[in-house]
C-alpha positions in Angstrom: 35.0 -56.9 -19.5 33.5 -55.7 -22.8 36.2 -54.5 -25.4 34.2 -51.7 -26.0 31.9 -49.9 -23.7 29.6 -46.9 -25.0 28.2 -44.9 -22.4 25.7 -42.9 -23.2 27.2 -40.9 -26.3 25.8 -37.6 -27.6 27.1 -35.6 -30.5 25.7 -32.2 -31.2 26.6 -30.4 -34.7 26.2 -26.8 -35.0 23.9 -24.9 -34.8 21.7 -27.5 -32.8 21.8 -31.0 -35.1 21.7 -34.0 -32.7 23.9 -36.8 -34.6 23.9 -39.1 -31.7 21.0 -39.5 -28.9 22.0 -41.2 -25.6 23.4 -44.1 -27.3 25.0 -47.0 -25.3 26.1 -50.2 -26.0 29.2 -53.2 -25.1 31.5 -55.0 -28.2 32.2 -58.1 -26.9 36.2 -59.0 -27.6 36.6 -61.0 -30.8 32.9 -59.5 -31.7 32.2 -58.3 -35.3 29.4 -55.8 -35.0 27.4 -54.3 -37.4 25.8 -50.8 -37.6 23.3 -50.7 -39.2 21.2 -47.6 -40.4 19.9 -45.0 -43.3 22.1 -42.3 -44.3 21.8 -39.9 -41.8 21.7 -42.2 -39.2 25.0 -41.2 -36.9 26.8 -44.1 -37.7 29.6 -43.2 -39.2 29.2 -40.1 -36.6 29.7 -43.1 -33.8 32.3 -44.7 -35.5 34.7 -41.6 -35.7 34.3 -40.8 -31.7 35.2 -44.2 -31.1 38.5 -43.5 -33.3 39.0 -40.5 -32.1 38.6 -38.4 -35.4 35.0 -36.4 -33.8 34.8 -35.7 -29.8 30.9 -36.2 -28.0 28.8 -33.6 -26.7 28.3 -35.8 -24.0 29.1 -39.1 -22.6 32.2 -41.6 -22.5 34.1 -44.4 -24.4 36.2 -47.3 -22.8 38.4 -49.3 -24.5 39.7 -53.0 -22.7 38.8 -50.9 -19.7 41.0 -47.2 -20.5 38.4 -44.1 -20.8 39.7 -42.8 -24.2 37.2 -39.6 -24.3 35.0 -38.7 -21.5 33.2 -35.4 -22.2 32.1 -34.8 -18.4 35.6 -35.3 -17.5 37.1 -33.7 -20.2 39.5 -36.9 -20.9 40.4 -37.5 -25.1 42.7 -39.7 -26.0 44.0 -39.0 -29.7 43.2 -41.5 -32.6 46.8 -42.9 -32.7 47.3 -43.5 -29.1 43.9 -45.7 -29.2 45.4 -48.9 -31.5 42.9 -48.9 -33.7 43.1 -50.0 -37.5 40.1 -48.1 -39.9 39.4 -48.5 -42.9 37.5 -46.1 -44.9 34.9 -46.0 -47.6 36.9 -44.8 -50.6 40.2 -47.0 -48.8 41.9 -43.4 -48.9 45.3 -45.0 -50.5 48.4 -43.1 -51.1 48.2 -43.1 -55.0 51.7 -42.4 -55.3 52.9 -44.8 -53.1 53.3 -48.9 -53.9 51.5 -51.0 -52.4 54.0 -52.1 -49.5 54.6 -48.5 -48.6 51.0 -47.7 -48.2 50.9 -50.7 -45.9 54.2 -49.8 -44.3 53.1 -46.5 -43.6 51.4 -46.7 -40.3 54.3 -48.6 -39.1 57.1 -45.9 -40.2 54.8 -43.5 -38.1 55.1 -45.3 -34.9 58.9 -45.0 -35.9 59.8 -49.1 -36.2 63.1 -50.5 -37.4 62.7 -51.2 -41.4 64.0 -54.8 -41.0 60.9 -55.3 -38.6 58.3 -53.5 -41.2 59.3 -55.2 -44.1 58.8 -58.2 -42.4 55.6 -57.1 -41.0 54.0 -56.0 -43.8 55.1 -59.1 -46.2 53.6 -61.2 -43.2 49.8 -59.5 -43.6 50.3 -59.2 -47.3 50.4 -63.4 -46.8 47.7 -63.5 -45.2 45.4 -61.1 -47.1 46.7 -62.7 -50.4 48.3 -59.5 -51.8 52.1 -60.6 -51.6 52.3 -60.5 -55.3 51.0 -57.0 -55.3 53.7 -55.2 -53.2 55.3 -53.6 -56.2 52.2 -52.4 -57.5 50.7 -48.9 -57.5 46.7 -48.1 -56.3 45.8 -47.7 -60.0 47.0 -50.8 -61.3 44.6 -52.6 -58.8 40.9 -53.8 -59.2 38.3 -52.9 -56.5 38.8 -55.8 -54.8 42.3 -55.6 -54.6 42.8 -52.1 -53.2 40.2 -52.9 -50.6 42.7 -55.9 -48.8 45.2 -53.2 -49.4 43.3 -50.9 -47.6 42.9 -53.5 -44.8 46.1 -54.5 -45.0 47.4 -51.3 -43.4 44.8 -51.0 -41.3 45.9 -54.5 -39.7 49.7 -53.6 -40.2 50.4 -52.3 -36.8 48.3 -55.1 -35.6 45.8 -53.0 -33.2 43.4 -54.0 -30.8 40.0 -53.0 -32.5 39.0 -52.9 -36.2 36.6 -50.0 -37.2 35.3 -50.3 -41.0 33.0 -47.7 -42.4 31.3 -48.8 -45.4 33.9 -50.8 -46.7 31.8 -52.7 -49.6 29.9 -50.1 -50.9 32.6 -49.4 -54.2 32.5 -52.6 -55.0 30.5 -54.4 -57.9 27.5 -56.5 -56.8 29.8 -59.9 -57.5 33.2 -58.8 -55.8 31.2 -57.3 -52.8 29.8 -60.9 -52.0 33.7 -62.4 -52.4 34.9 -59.4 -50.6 32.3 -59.6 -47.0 33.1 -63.0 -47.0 36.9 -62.8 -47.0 36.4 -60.2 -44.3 34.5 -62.5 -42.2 36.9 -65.1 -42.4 40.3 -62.5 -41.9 38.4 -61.6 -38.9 37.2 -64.8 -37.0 41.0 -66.0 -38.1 42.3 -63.2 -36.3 39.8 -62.8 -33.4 40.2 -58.9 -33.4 36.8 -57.1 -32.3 35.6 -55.6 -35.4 32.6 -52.6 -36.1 31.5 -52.0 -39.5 28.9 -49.7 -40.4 26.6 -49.9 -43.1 23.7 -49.3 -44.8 23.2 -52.3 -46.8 21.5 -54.8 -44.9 22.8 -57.6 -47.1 26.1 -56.5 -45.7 25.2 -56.5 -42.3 23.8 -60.3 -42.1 25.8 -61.3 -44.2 29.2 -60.5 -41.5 27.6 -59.7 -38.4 27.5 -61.6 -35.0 25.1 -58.4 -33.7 23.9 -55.9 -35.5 22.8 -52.6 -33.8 20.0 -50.6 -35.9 19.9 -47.1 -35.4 18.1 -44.6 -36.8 17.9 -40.4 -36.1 20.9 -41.3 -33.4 19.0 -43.8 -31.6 19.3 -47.3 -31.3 16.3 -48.7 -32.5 17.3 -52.8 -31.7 20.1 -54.3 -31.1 20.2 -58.2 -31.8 22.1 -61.4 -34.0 20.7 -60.9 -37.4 17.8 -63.6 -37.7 16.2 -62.2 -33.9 16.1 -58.8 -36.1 14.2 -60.2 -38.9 12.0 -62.7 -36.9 11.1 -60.4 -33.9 11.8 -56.6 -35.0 11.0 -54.4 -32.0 9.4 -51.7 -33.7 7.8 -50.7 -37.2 11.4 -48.8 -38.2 13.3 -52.5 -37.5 10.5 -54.0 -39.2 10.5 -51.7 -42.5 14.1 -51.3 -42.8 15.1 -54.7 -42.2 14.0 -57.9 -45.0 13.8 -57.9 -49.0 11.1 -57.7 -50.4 10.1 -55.2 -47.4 7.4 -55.8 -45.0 3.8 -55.1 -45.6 2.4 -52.8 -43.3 -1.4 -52.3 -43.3 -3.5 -49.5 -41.5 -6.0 -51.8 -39.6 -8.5 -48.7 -39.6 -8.5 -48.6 -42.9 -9.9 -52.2 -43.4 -13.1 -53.1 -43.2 -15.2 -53.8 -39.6 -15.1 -57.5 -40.0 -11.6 -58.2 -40.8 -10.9 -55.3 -38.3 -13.0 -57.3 -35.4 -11.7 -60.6 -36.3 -8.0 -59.2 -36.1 -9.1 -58.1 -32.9 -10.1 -61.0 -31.8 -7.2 -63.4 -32.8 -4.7 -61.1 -31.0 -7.3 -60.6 -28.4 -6.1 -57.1 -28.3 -8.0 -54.1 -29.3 -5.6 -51.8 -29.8 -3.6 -52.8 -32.5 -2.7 -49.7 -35.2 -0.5 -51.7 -37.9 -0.3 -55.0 -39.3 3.3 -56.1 -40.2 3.1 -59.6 -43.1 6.5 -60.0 -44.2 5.8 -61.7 -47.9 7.7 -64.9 -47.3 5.3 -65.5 -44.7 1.7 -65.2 -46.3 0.8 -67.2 -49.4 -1.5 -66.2 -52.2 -3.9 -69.2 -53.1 -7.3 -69.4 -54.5 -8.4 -71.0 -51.3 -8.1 -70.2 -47.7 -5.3 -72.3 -46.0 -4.9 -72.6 -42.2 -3.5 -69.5 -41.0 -3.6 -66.7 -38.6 -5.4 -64.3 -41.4 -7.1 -64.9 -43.9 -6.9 -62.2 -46.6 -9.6 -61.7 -49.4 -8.2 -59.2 -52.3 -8.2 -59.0 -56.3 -4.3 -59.8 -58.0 -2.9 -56.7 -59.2 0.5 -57.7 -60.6 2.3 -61.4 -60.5 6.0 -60.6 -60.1 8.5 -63.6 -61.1 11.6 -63.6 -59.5 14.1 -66.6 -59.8 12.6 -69.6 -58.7 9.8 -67.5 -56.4 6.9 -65.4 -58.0 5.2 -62.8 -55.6 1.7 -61.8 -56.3 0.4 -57.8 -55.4 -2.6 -58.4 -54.2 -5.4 -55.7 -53.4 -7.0 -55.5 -49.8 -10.1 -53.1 -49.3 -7.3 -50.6 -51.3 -4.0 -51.5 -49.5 -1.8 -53.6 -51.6 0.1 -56.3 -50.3 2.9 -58.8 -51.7 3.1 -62.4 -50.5 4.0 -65.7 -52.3 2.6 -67.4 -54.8 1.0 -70.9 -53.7 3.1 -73.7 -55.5 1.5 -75.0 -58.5 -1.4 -72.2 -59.0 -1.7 -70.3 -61.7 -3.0 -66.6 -60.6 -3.8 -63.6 -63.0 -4.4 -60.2 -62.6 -7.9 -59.2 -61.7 -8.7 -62.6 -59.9 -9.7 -62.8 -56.9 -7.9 -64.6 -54.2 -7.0 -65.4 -51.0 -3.7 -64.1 -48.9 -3.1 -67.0 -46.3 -1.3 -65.1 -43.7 1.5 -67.4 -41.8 3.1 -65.0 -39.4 2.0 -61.6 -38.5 3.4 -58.7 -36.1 1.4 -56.3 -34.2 2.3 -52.6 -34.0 0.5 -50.3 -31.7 -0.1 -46.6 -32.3 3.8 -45.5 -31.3 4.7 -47.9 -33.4 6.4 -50.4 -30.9 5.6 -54.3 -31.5 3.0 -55.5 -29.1 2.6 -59.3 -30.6 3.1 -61.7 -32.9 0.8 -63.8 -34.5 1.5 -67.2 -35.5 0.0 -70.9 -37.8 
């Protein structure tokens, strides 16, 4: 049995703003799953009916089998009867409280003995690292340090799912990387079944076991992260997953040959979009074996680390892809993009193929 079952959840604002659109899905137990969407989205919207903070227009949630809100039904569970640990995006700590009180807190709530929450909370402080914090206020802390806090209480009263909105996102670009890692390890050390919503796909692969991408309040894929990058299922997945993004070219706007022979290689004659992710076509004064091959003048040679990407020009669409080892190419040259890998979209904008060397 799933940990979490979502059964077709809809969330209607006032007047008539749809948050959520028929969205269903299972968390395995010991799972860490990642939502994954624009703002906007609904998933922080999904996240707070599965805690119990927002109820759904429609539809139900089960927790290690227990309906804990069932619209039809009328069934709600309140958030502290479902033993779940959050944390938020800001970490919402008491700022006049020391760090072991803000960790005890949920525990002198559910009304335990002090001898048993003092040795509680110096047990997760261990584990997190903090113990040397305990006598320590919120302002005296770094970023990093007030975000274990934050889990720390979260994880105090030791509950049966982990919900995380955001959790990264006041972080610096350094501590965030220490910071998903930790979390990663906490939770496959612990094996409690984790959601985290984000919008930062670096965040998502970089803790996720499945990532579920939604967008308007629909799931768009759900998948583990590389299936997501190598086979998105539409041209949203496609665009909103990968760095540098995706090029997407209009194949009406190109010209009748390159049209027909694209036609012809994917022996379908409907295609609408071209999707060439730019670690997957290679800019060379020659044509290489590939699936495409992609005549164009160099607008703009970008260097980044030990890759450069070259913008190239194609019959007016511009595309990025790699730079061939060892060639030297300028703007205004003309040269060749050696497509590798290439997916199909059709007019709905739903993947139909994918083209490969």
């Amino acid at each position: 049995m799933p940990a979490i079952q979502i059964d077709s959840i809809t969330k209607v604002f006032h007047p008539n703003i749809t948050a959520l659109d028929n969205v269903s899905l299972d968390v395995e137990k010991g799972e860490f799953l990642v939502i994954l969407g624009p703002s906007g989205s609904g998933k922080t919207t999904l996240l707070r009916i599965i805690a119990g903070l927002e109820k759904p227009s429609r539809g139900r949630v089960v927790i290690d089998g227990e309906t804990v809100v069932d619209a039809e039904k009328g069934i709600y569970v309140p958030p502290q009867k479902r033993d779940i640990g959050m944390v938020f995006q800001n970490w919402a700590l008491y700022p006049n409280m020391k760090v072991f009180d803000n960790i005890a807190f949920p525990l002198e709530i559910k009304g335990e003995r002090k001898d048993v929450i003092r040795k509680r909370v110096r047990e997760i402080a261990e584990v997190l690292g903090i113990e040397d914090l305990l006598d320590r206020y919120p302002r005296h802390l770094s970023g990093g340090q007030q975000q274990r806090v934050a889990l720390a209480r979260a994880l105090a009263k030791n509950p049966r799912i982990l919900l995380l909105d955001e959790p990264f996102s006041n972080l610096d670009a350094r501590v965030r990387i220490t910071a998903r890692t930790f979390v990663k390890k906490l939770q496959k050390r612990l094996g409690i079944t984790t959601i985290l919503v984000t919008h930062d796909q670096a965040d998502a692969f970089a803790v996720g076991d499945r990532i579920v991408v939604l967008n308007r309040g629909r799931i768009q894929q759900i998948g583990v992260p590389q299936e997501l990058y190598d086979e998105p299922a539409n041209l949203f997945t496609a665009s909103f997953i990968g760095e540098p993004p995706i090029n997407l070219i209009e194949v009406d706007n190109l010209d009748k040959k390159l049209k027909d022979n694209i036609y012809k290689v994917s022996n379908l004659s409907y295609v609408k979009v071209l999707g060439v992710r730019p670690d997957e076509a290679i800019v060379s004064k020659r044509e290489m074996e590939a699936v495409l091959n992609l005549n164009g003048i160099v607008e703009l040679v970008e260097i980044l680390g030990s890759r450069s990407y070259v913008h190239v020009d194609i019959g007016g669409q511009l595309i990025v892809a790699l730079k061939a080892p060892g060639e030297e190419v300028s703007p205004g040259e003309k040269v060749v993009v050696n497509v590798l890998k290439a997916h199909l979209f059709d007019e709905e904008g739903s993947r139909i193929s994918t083209l490969r060397v």
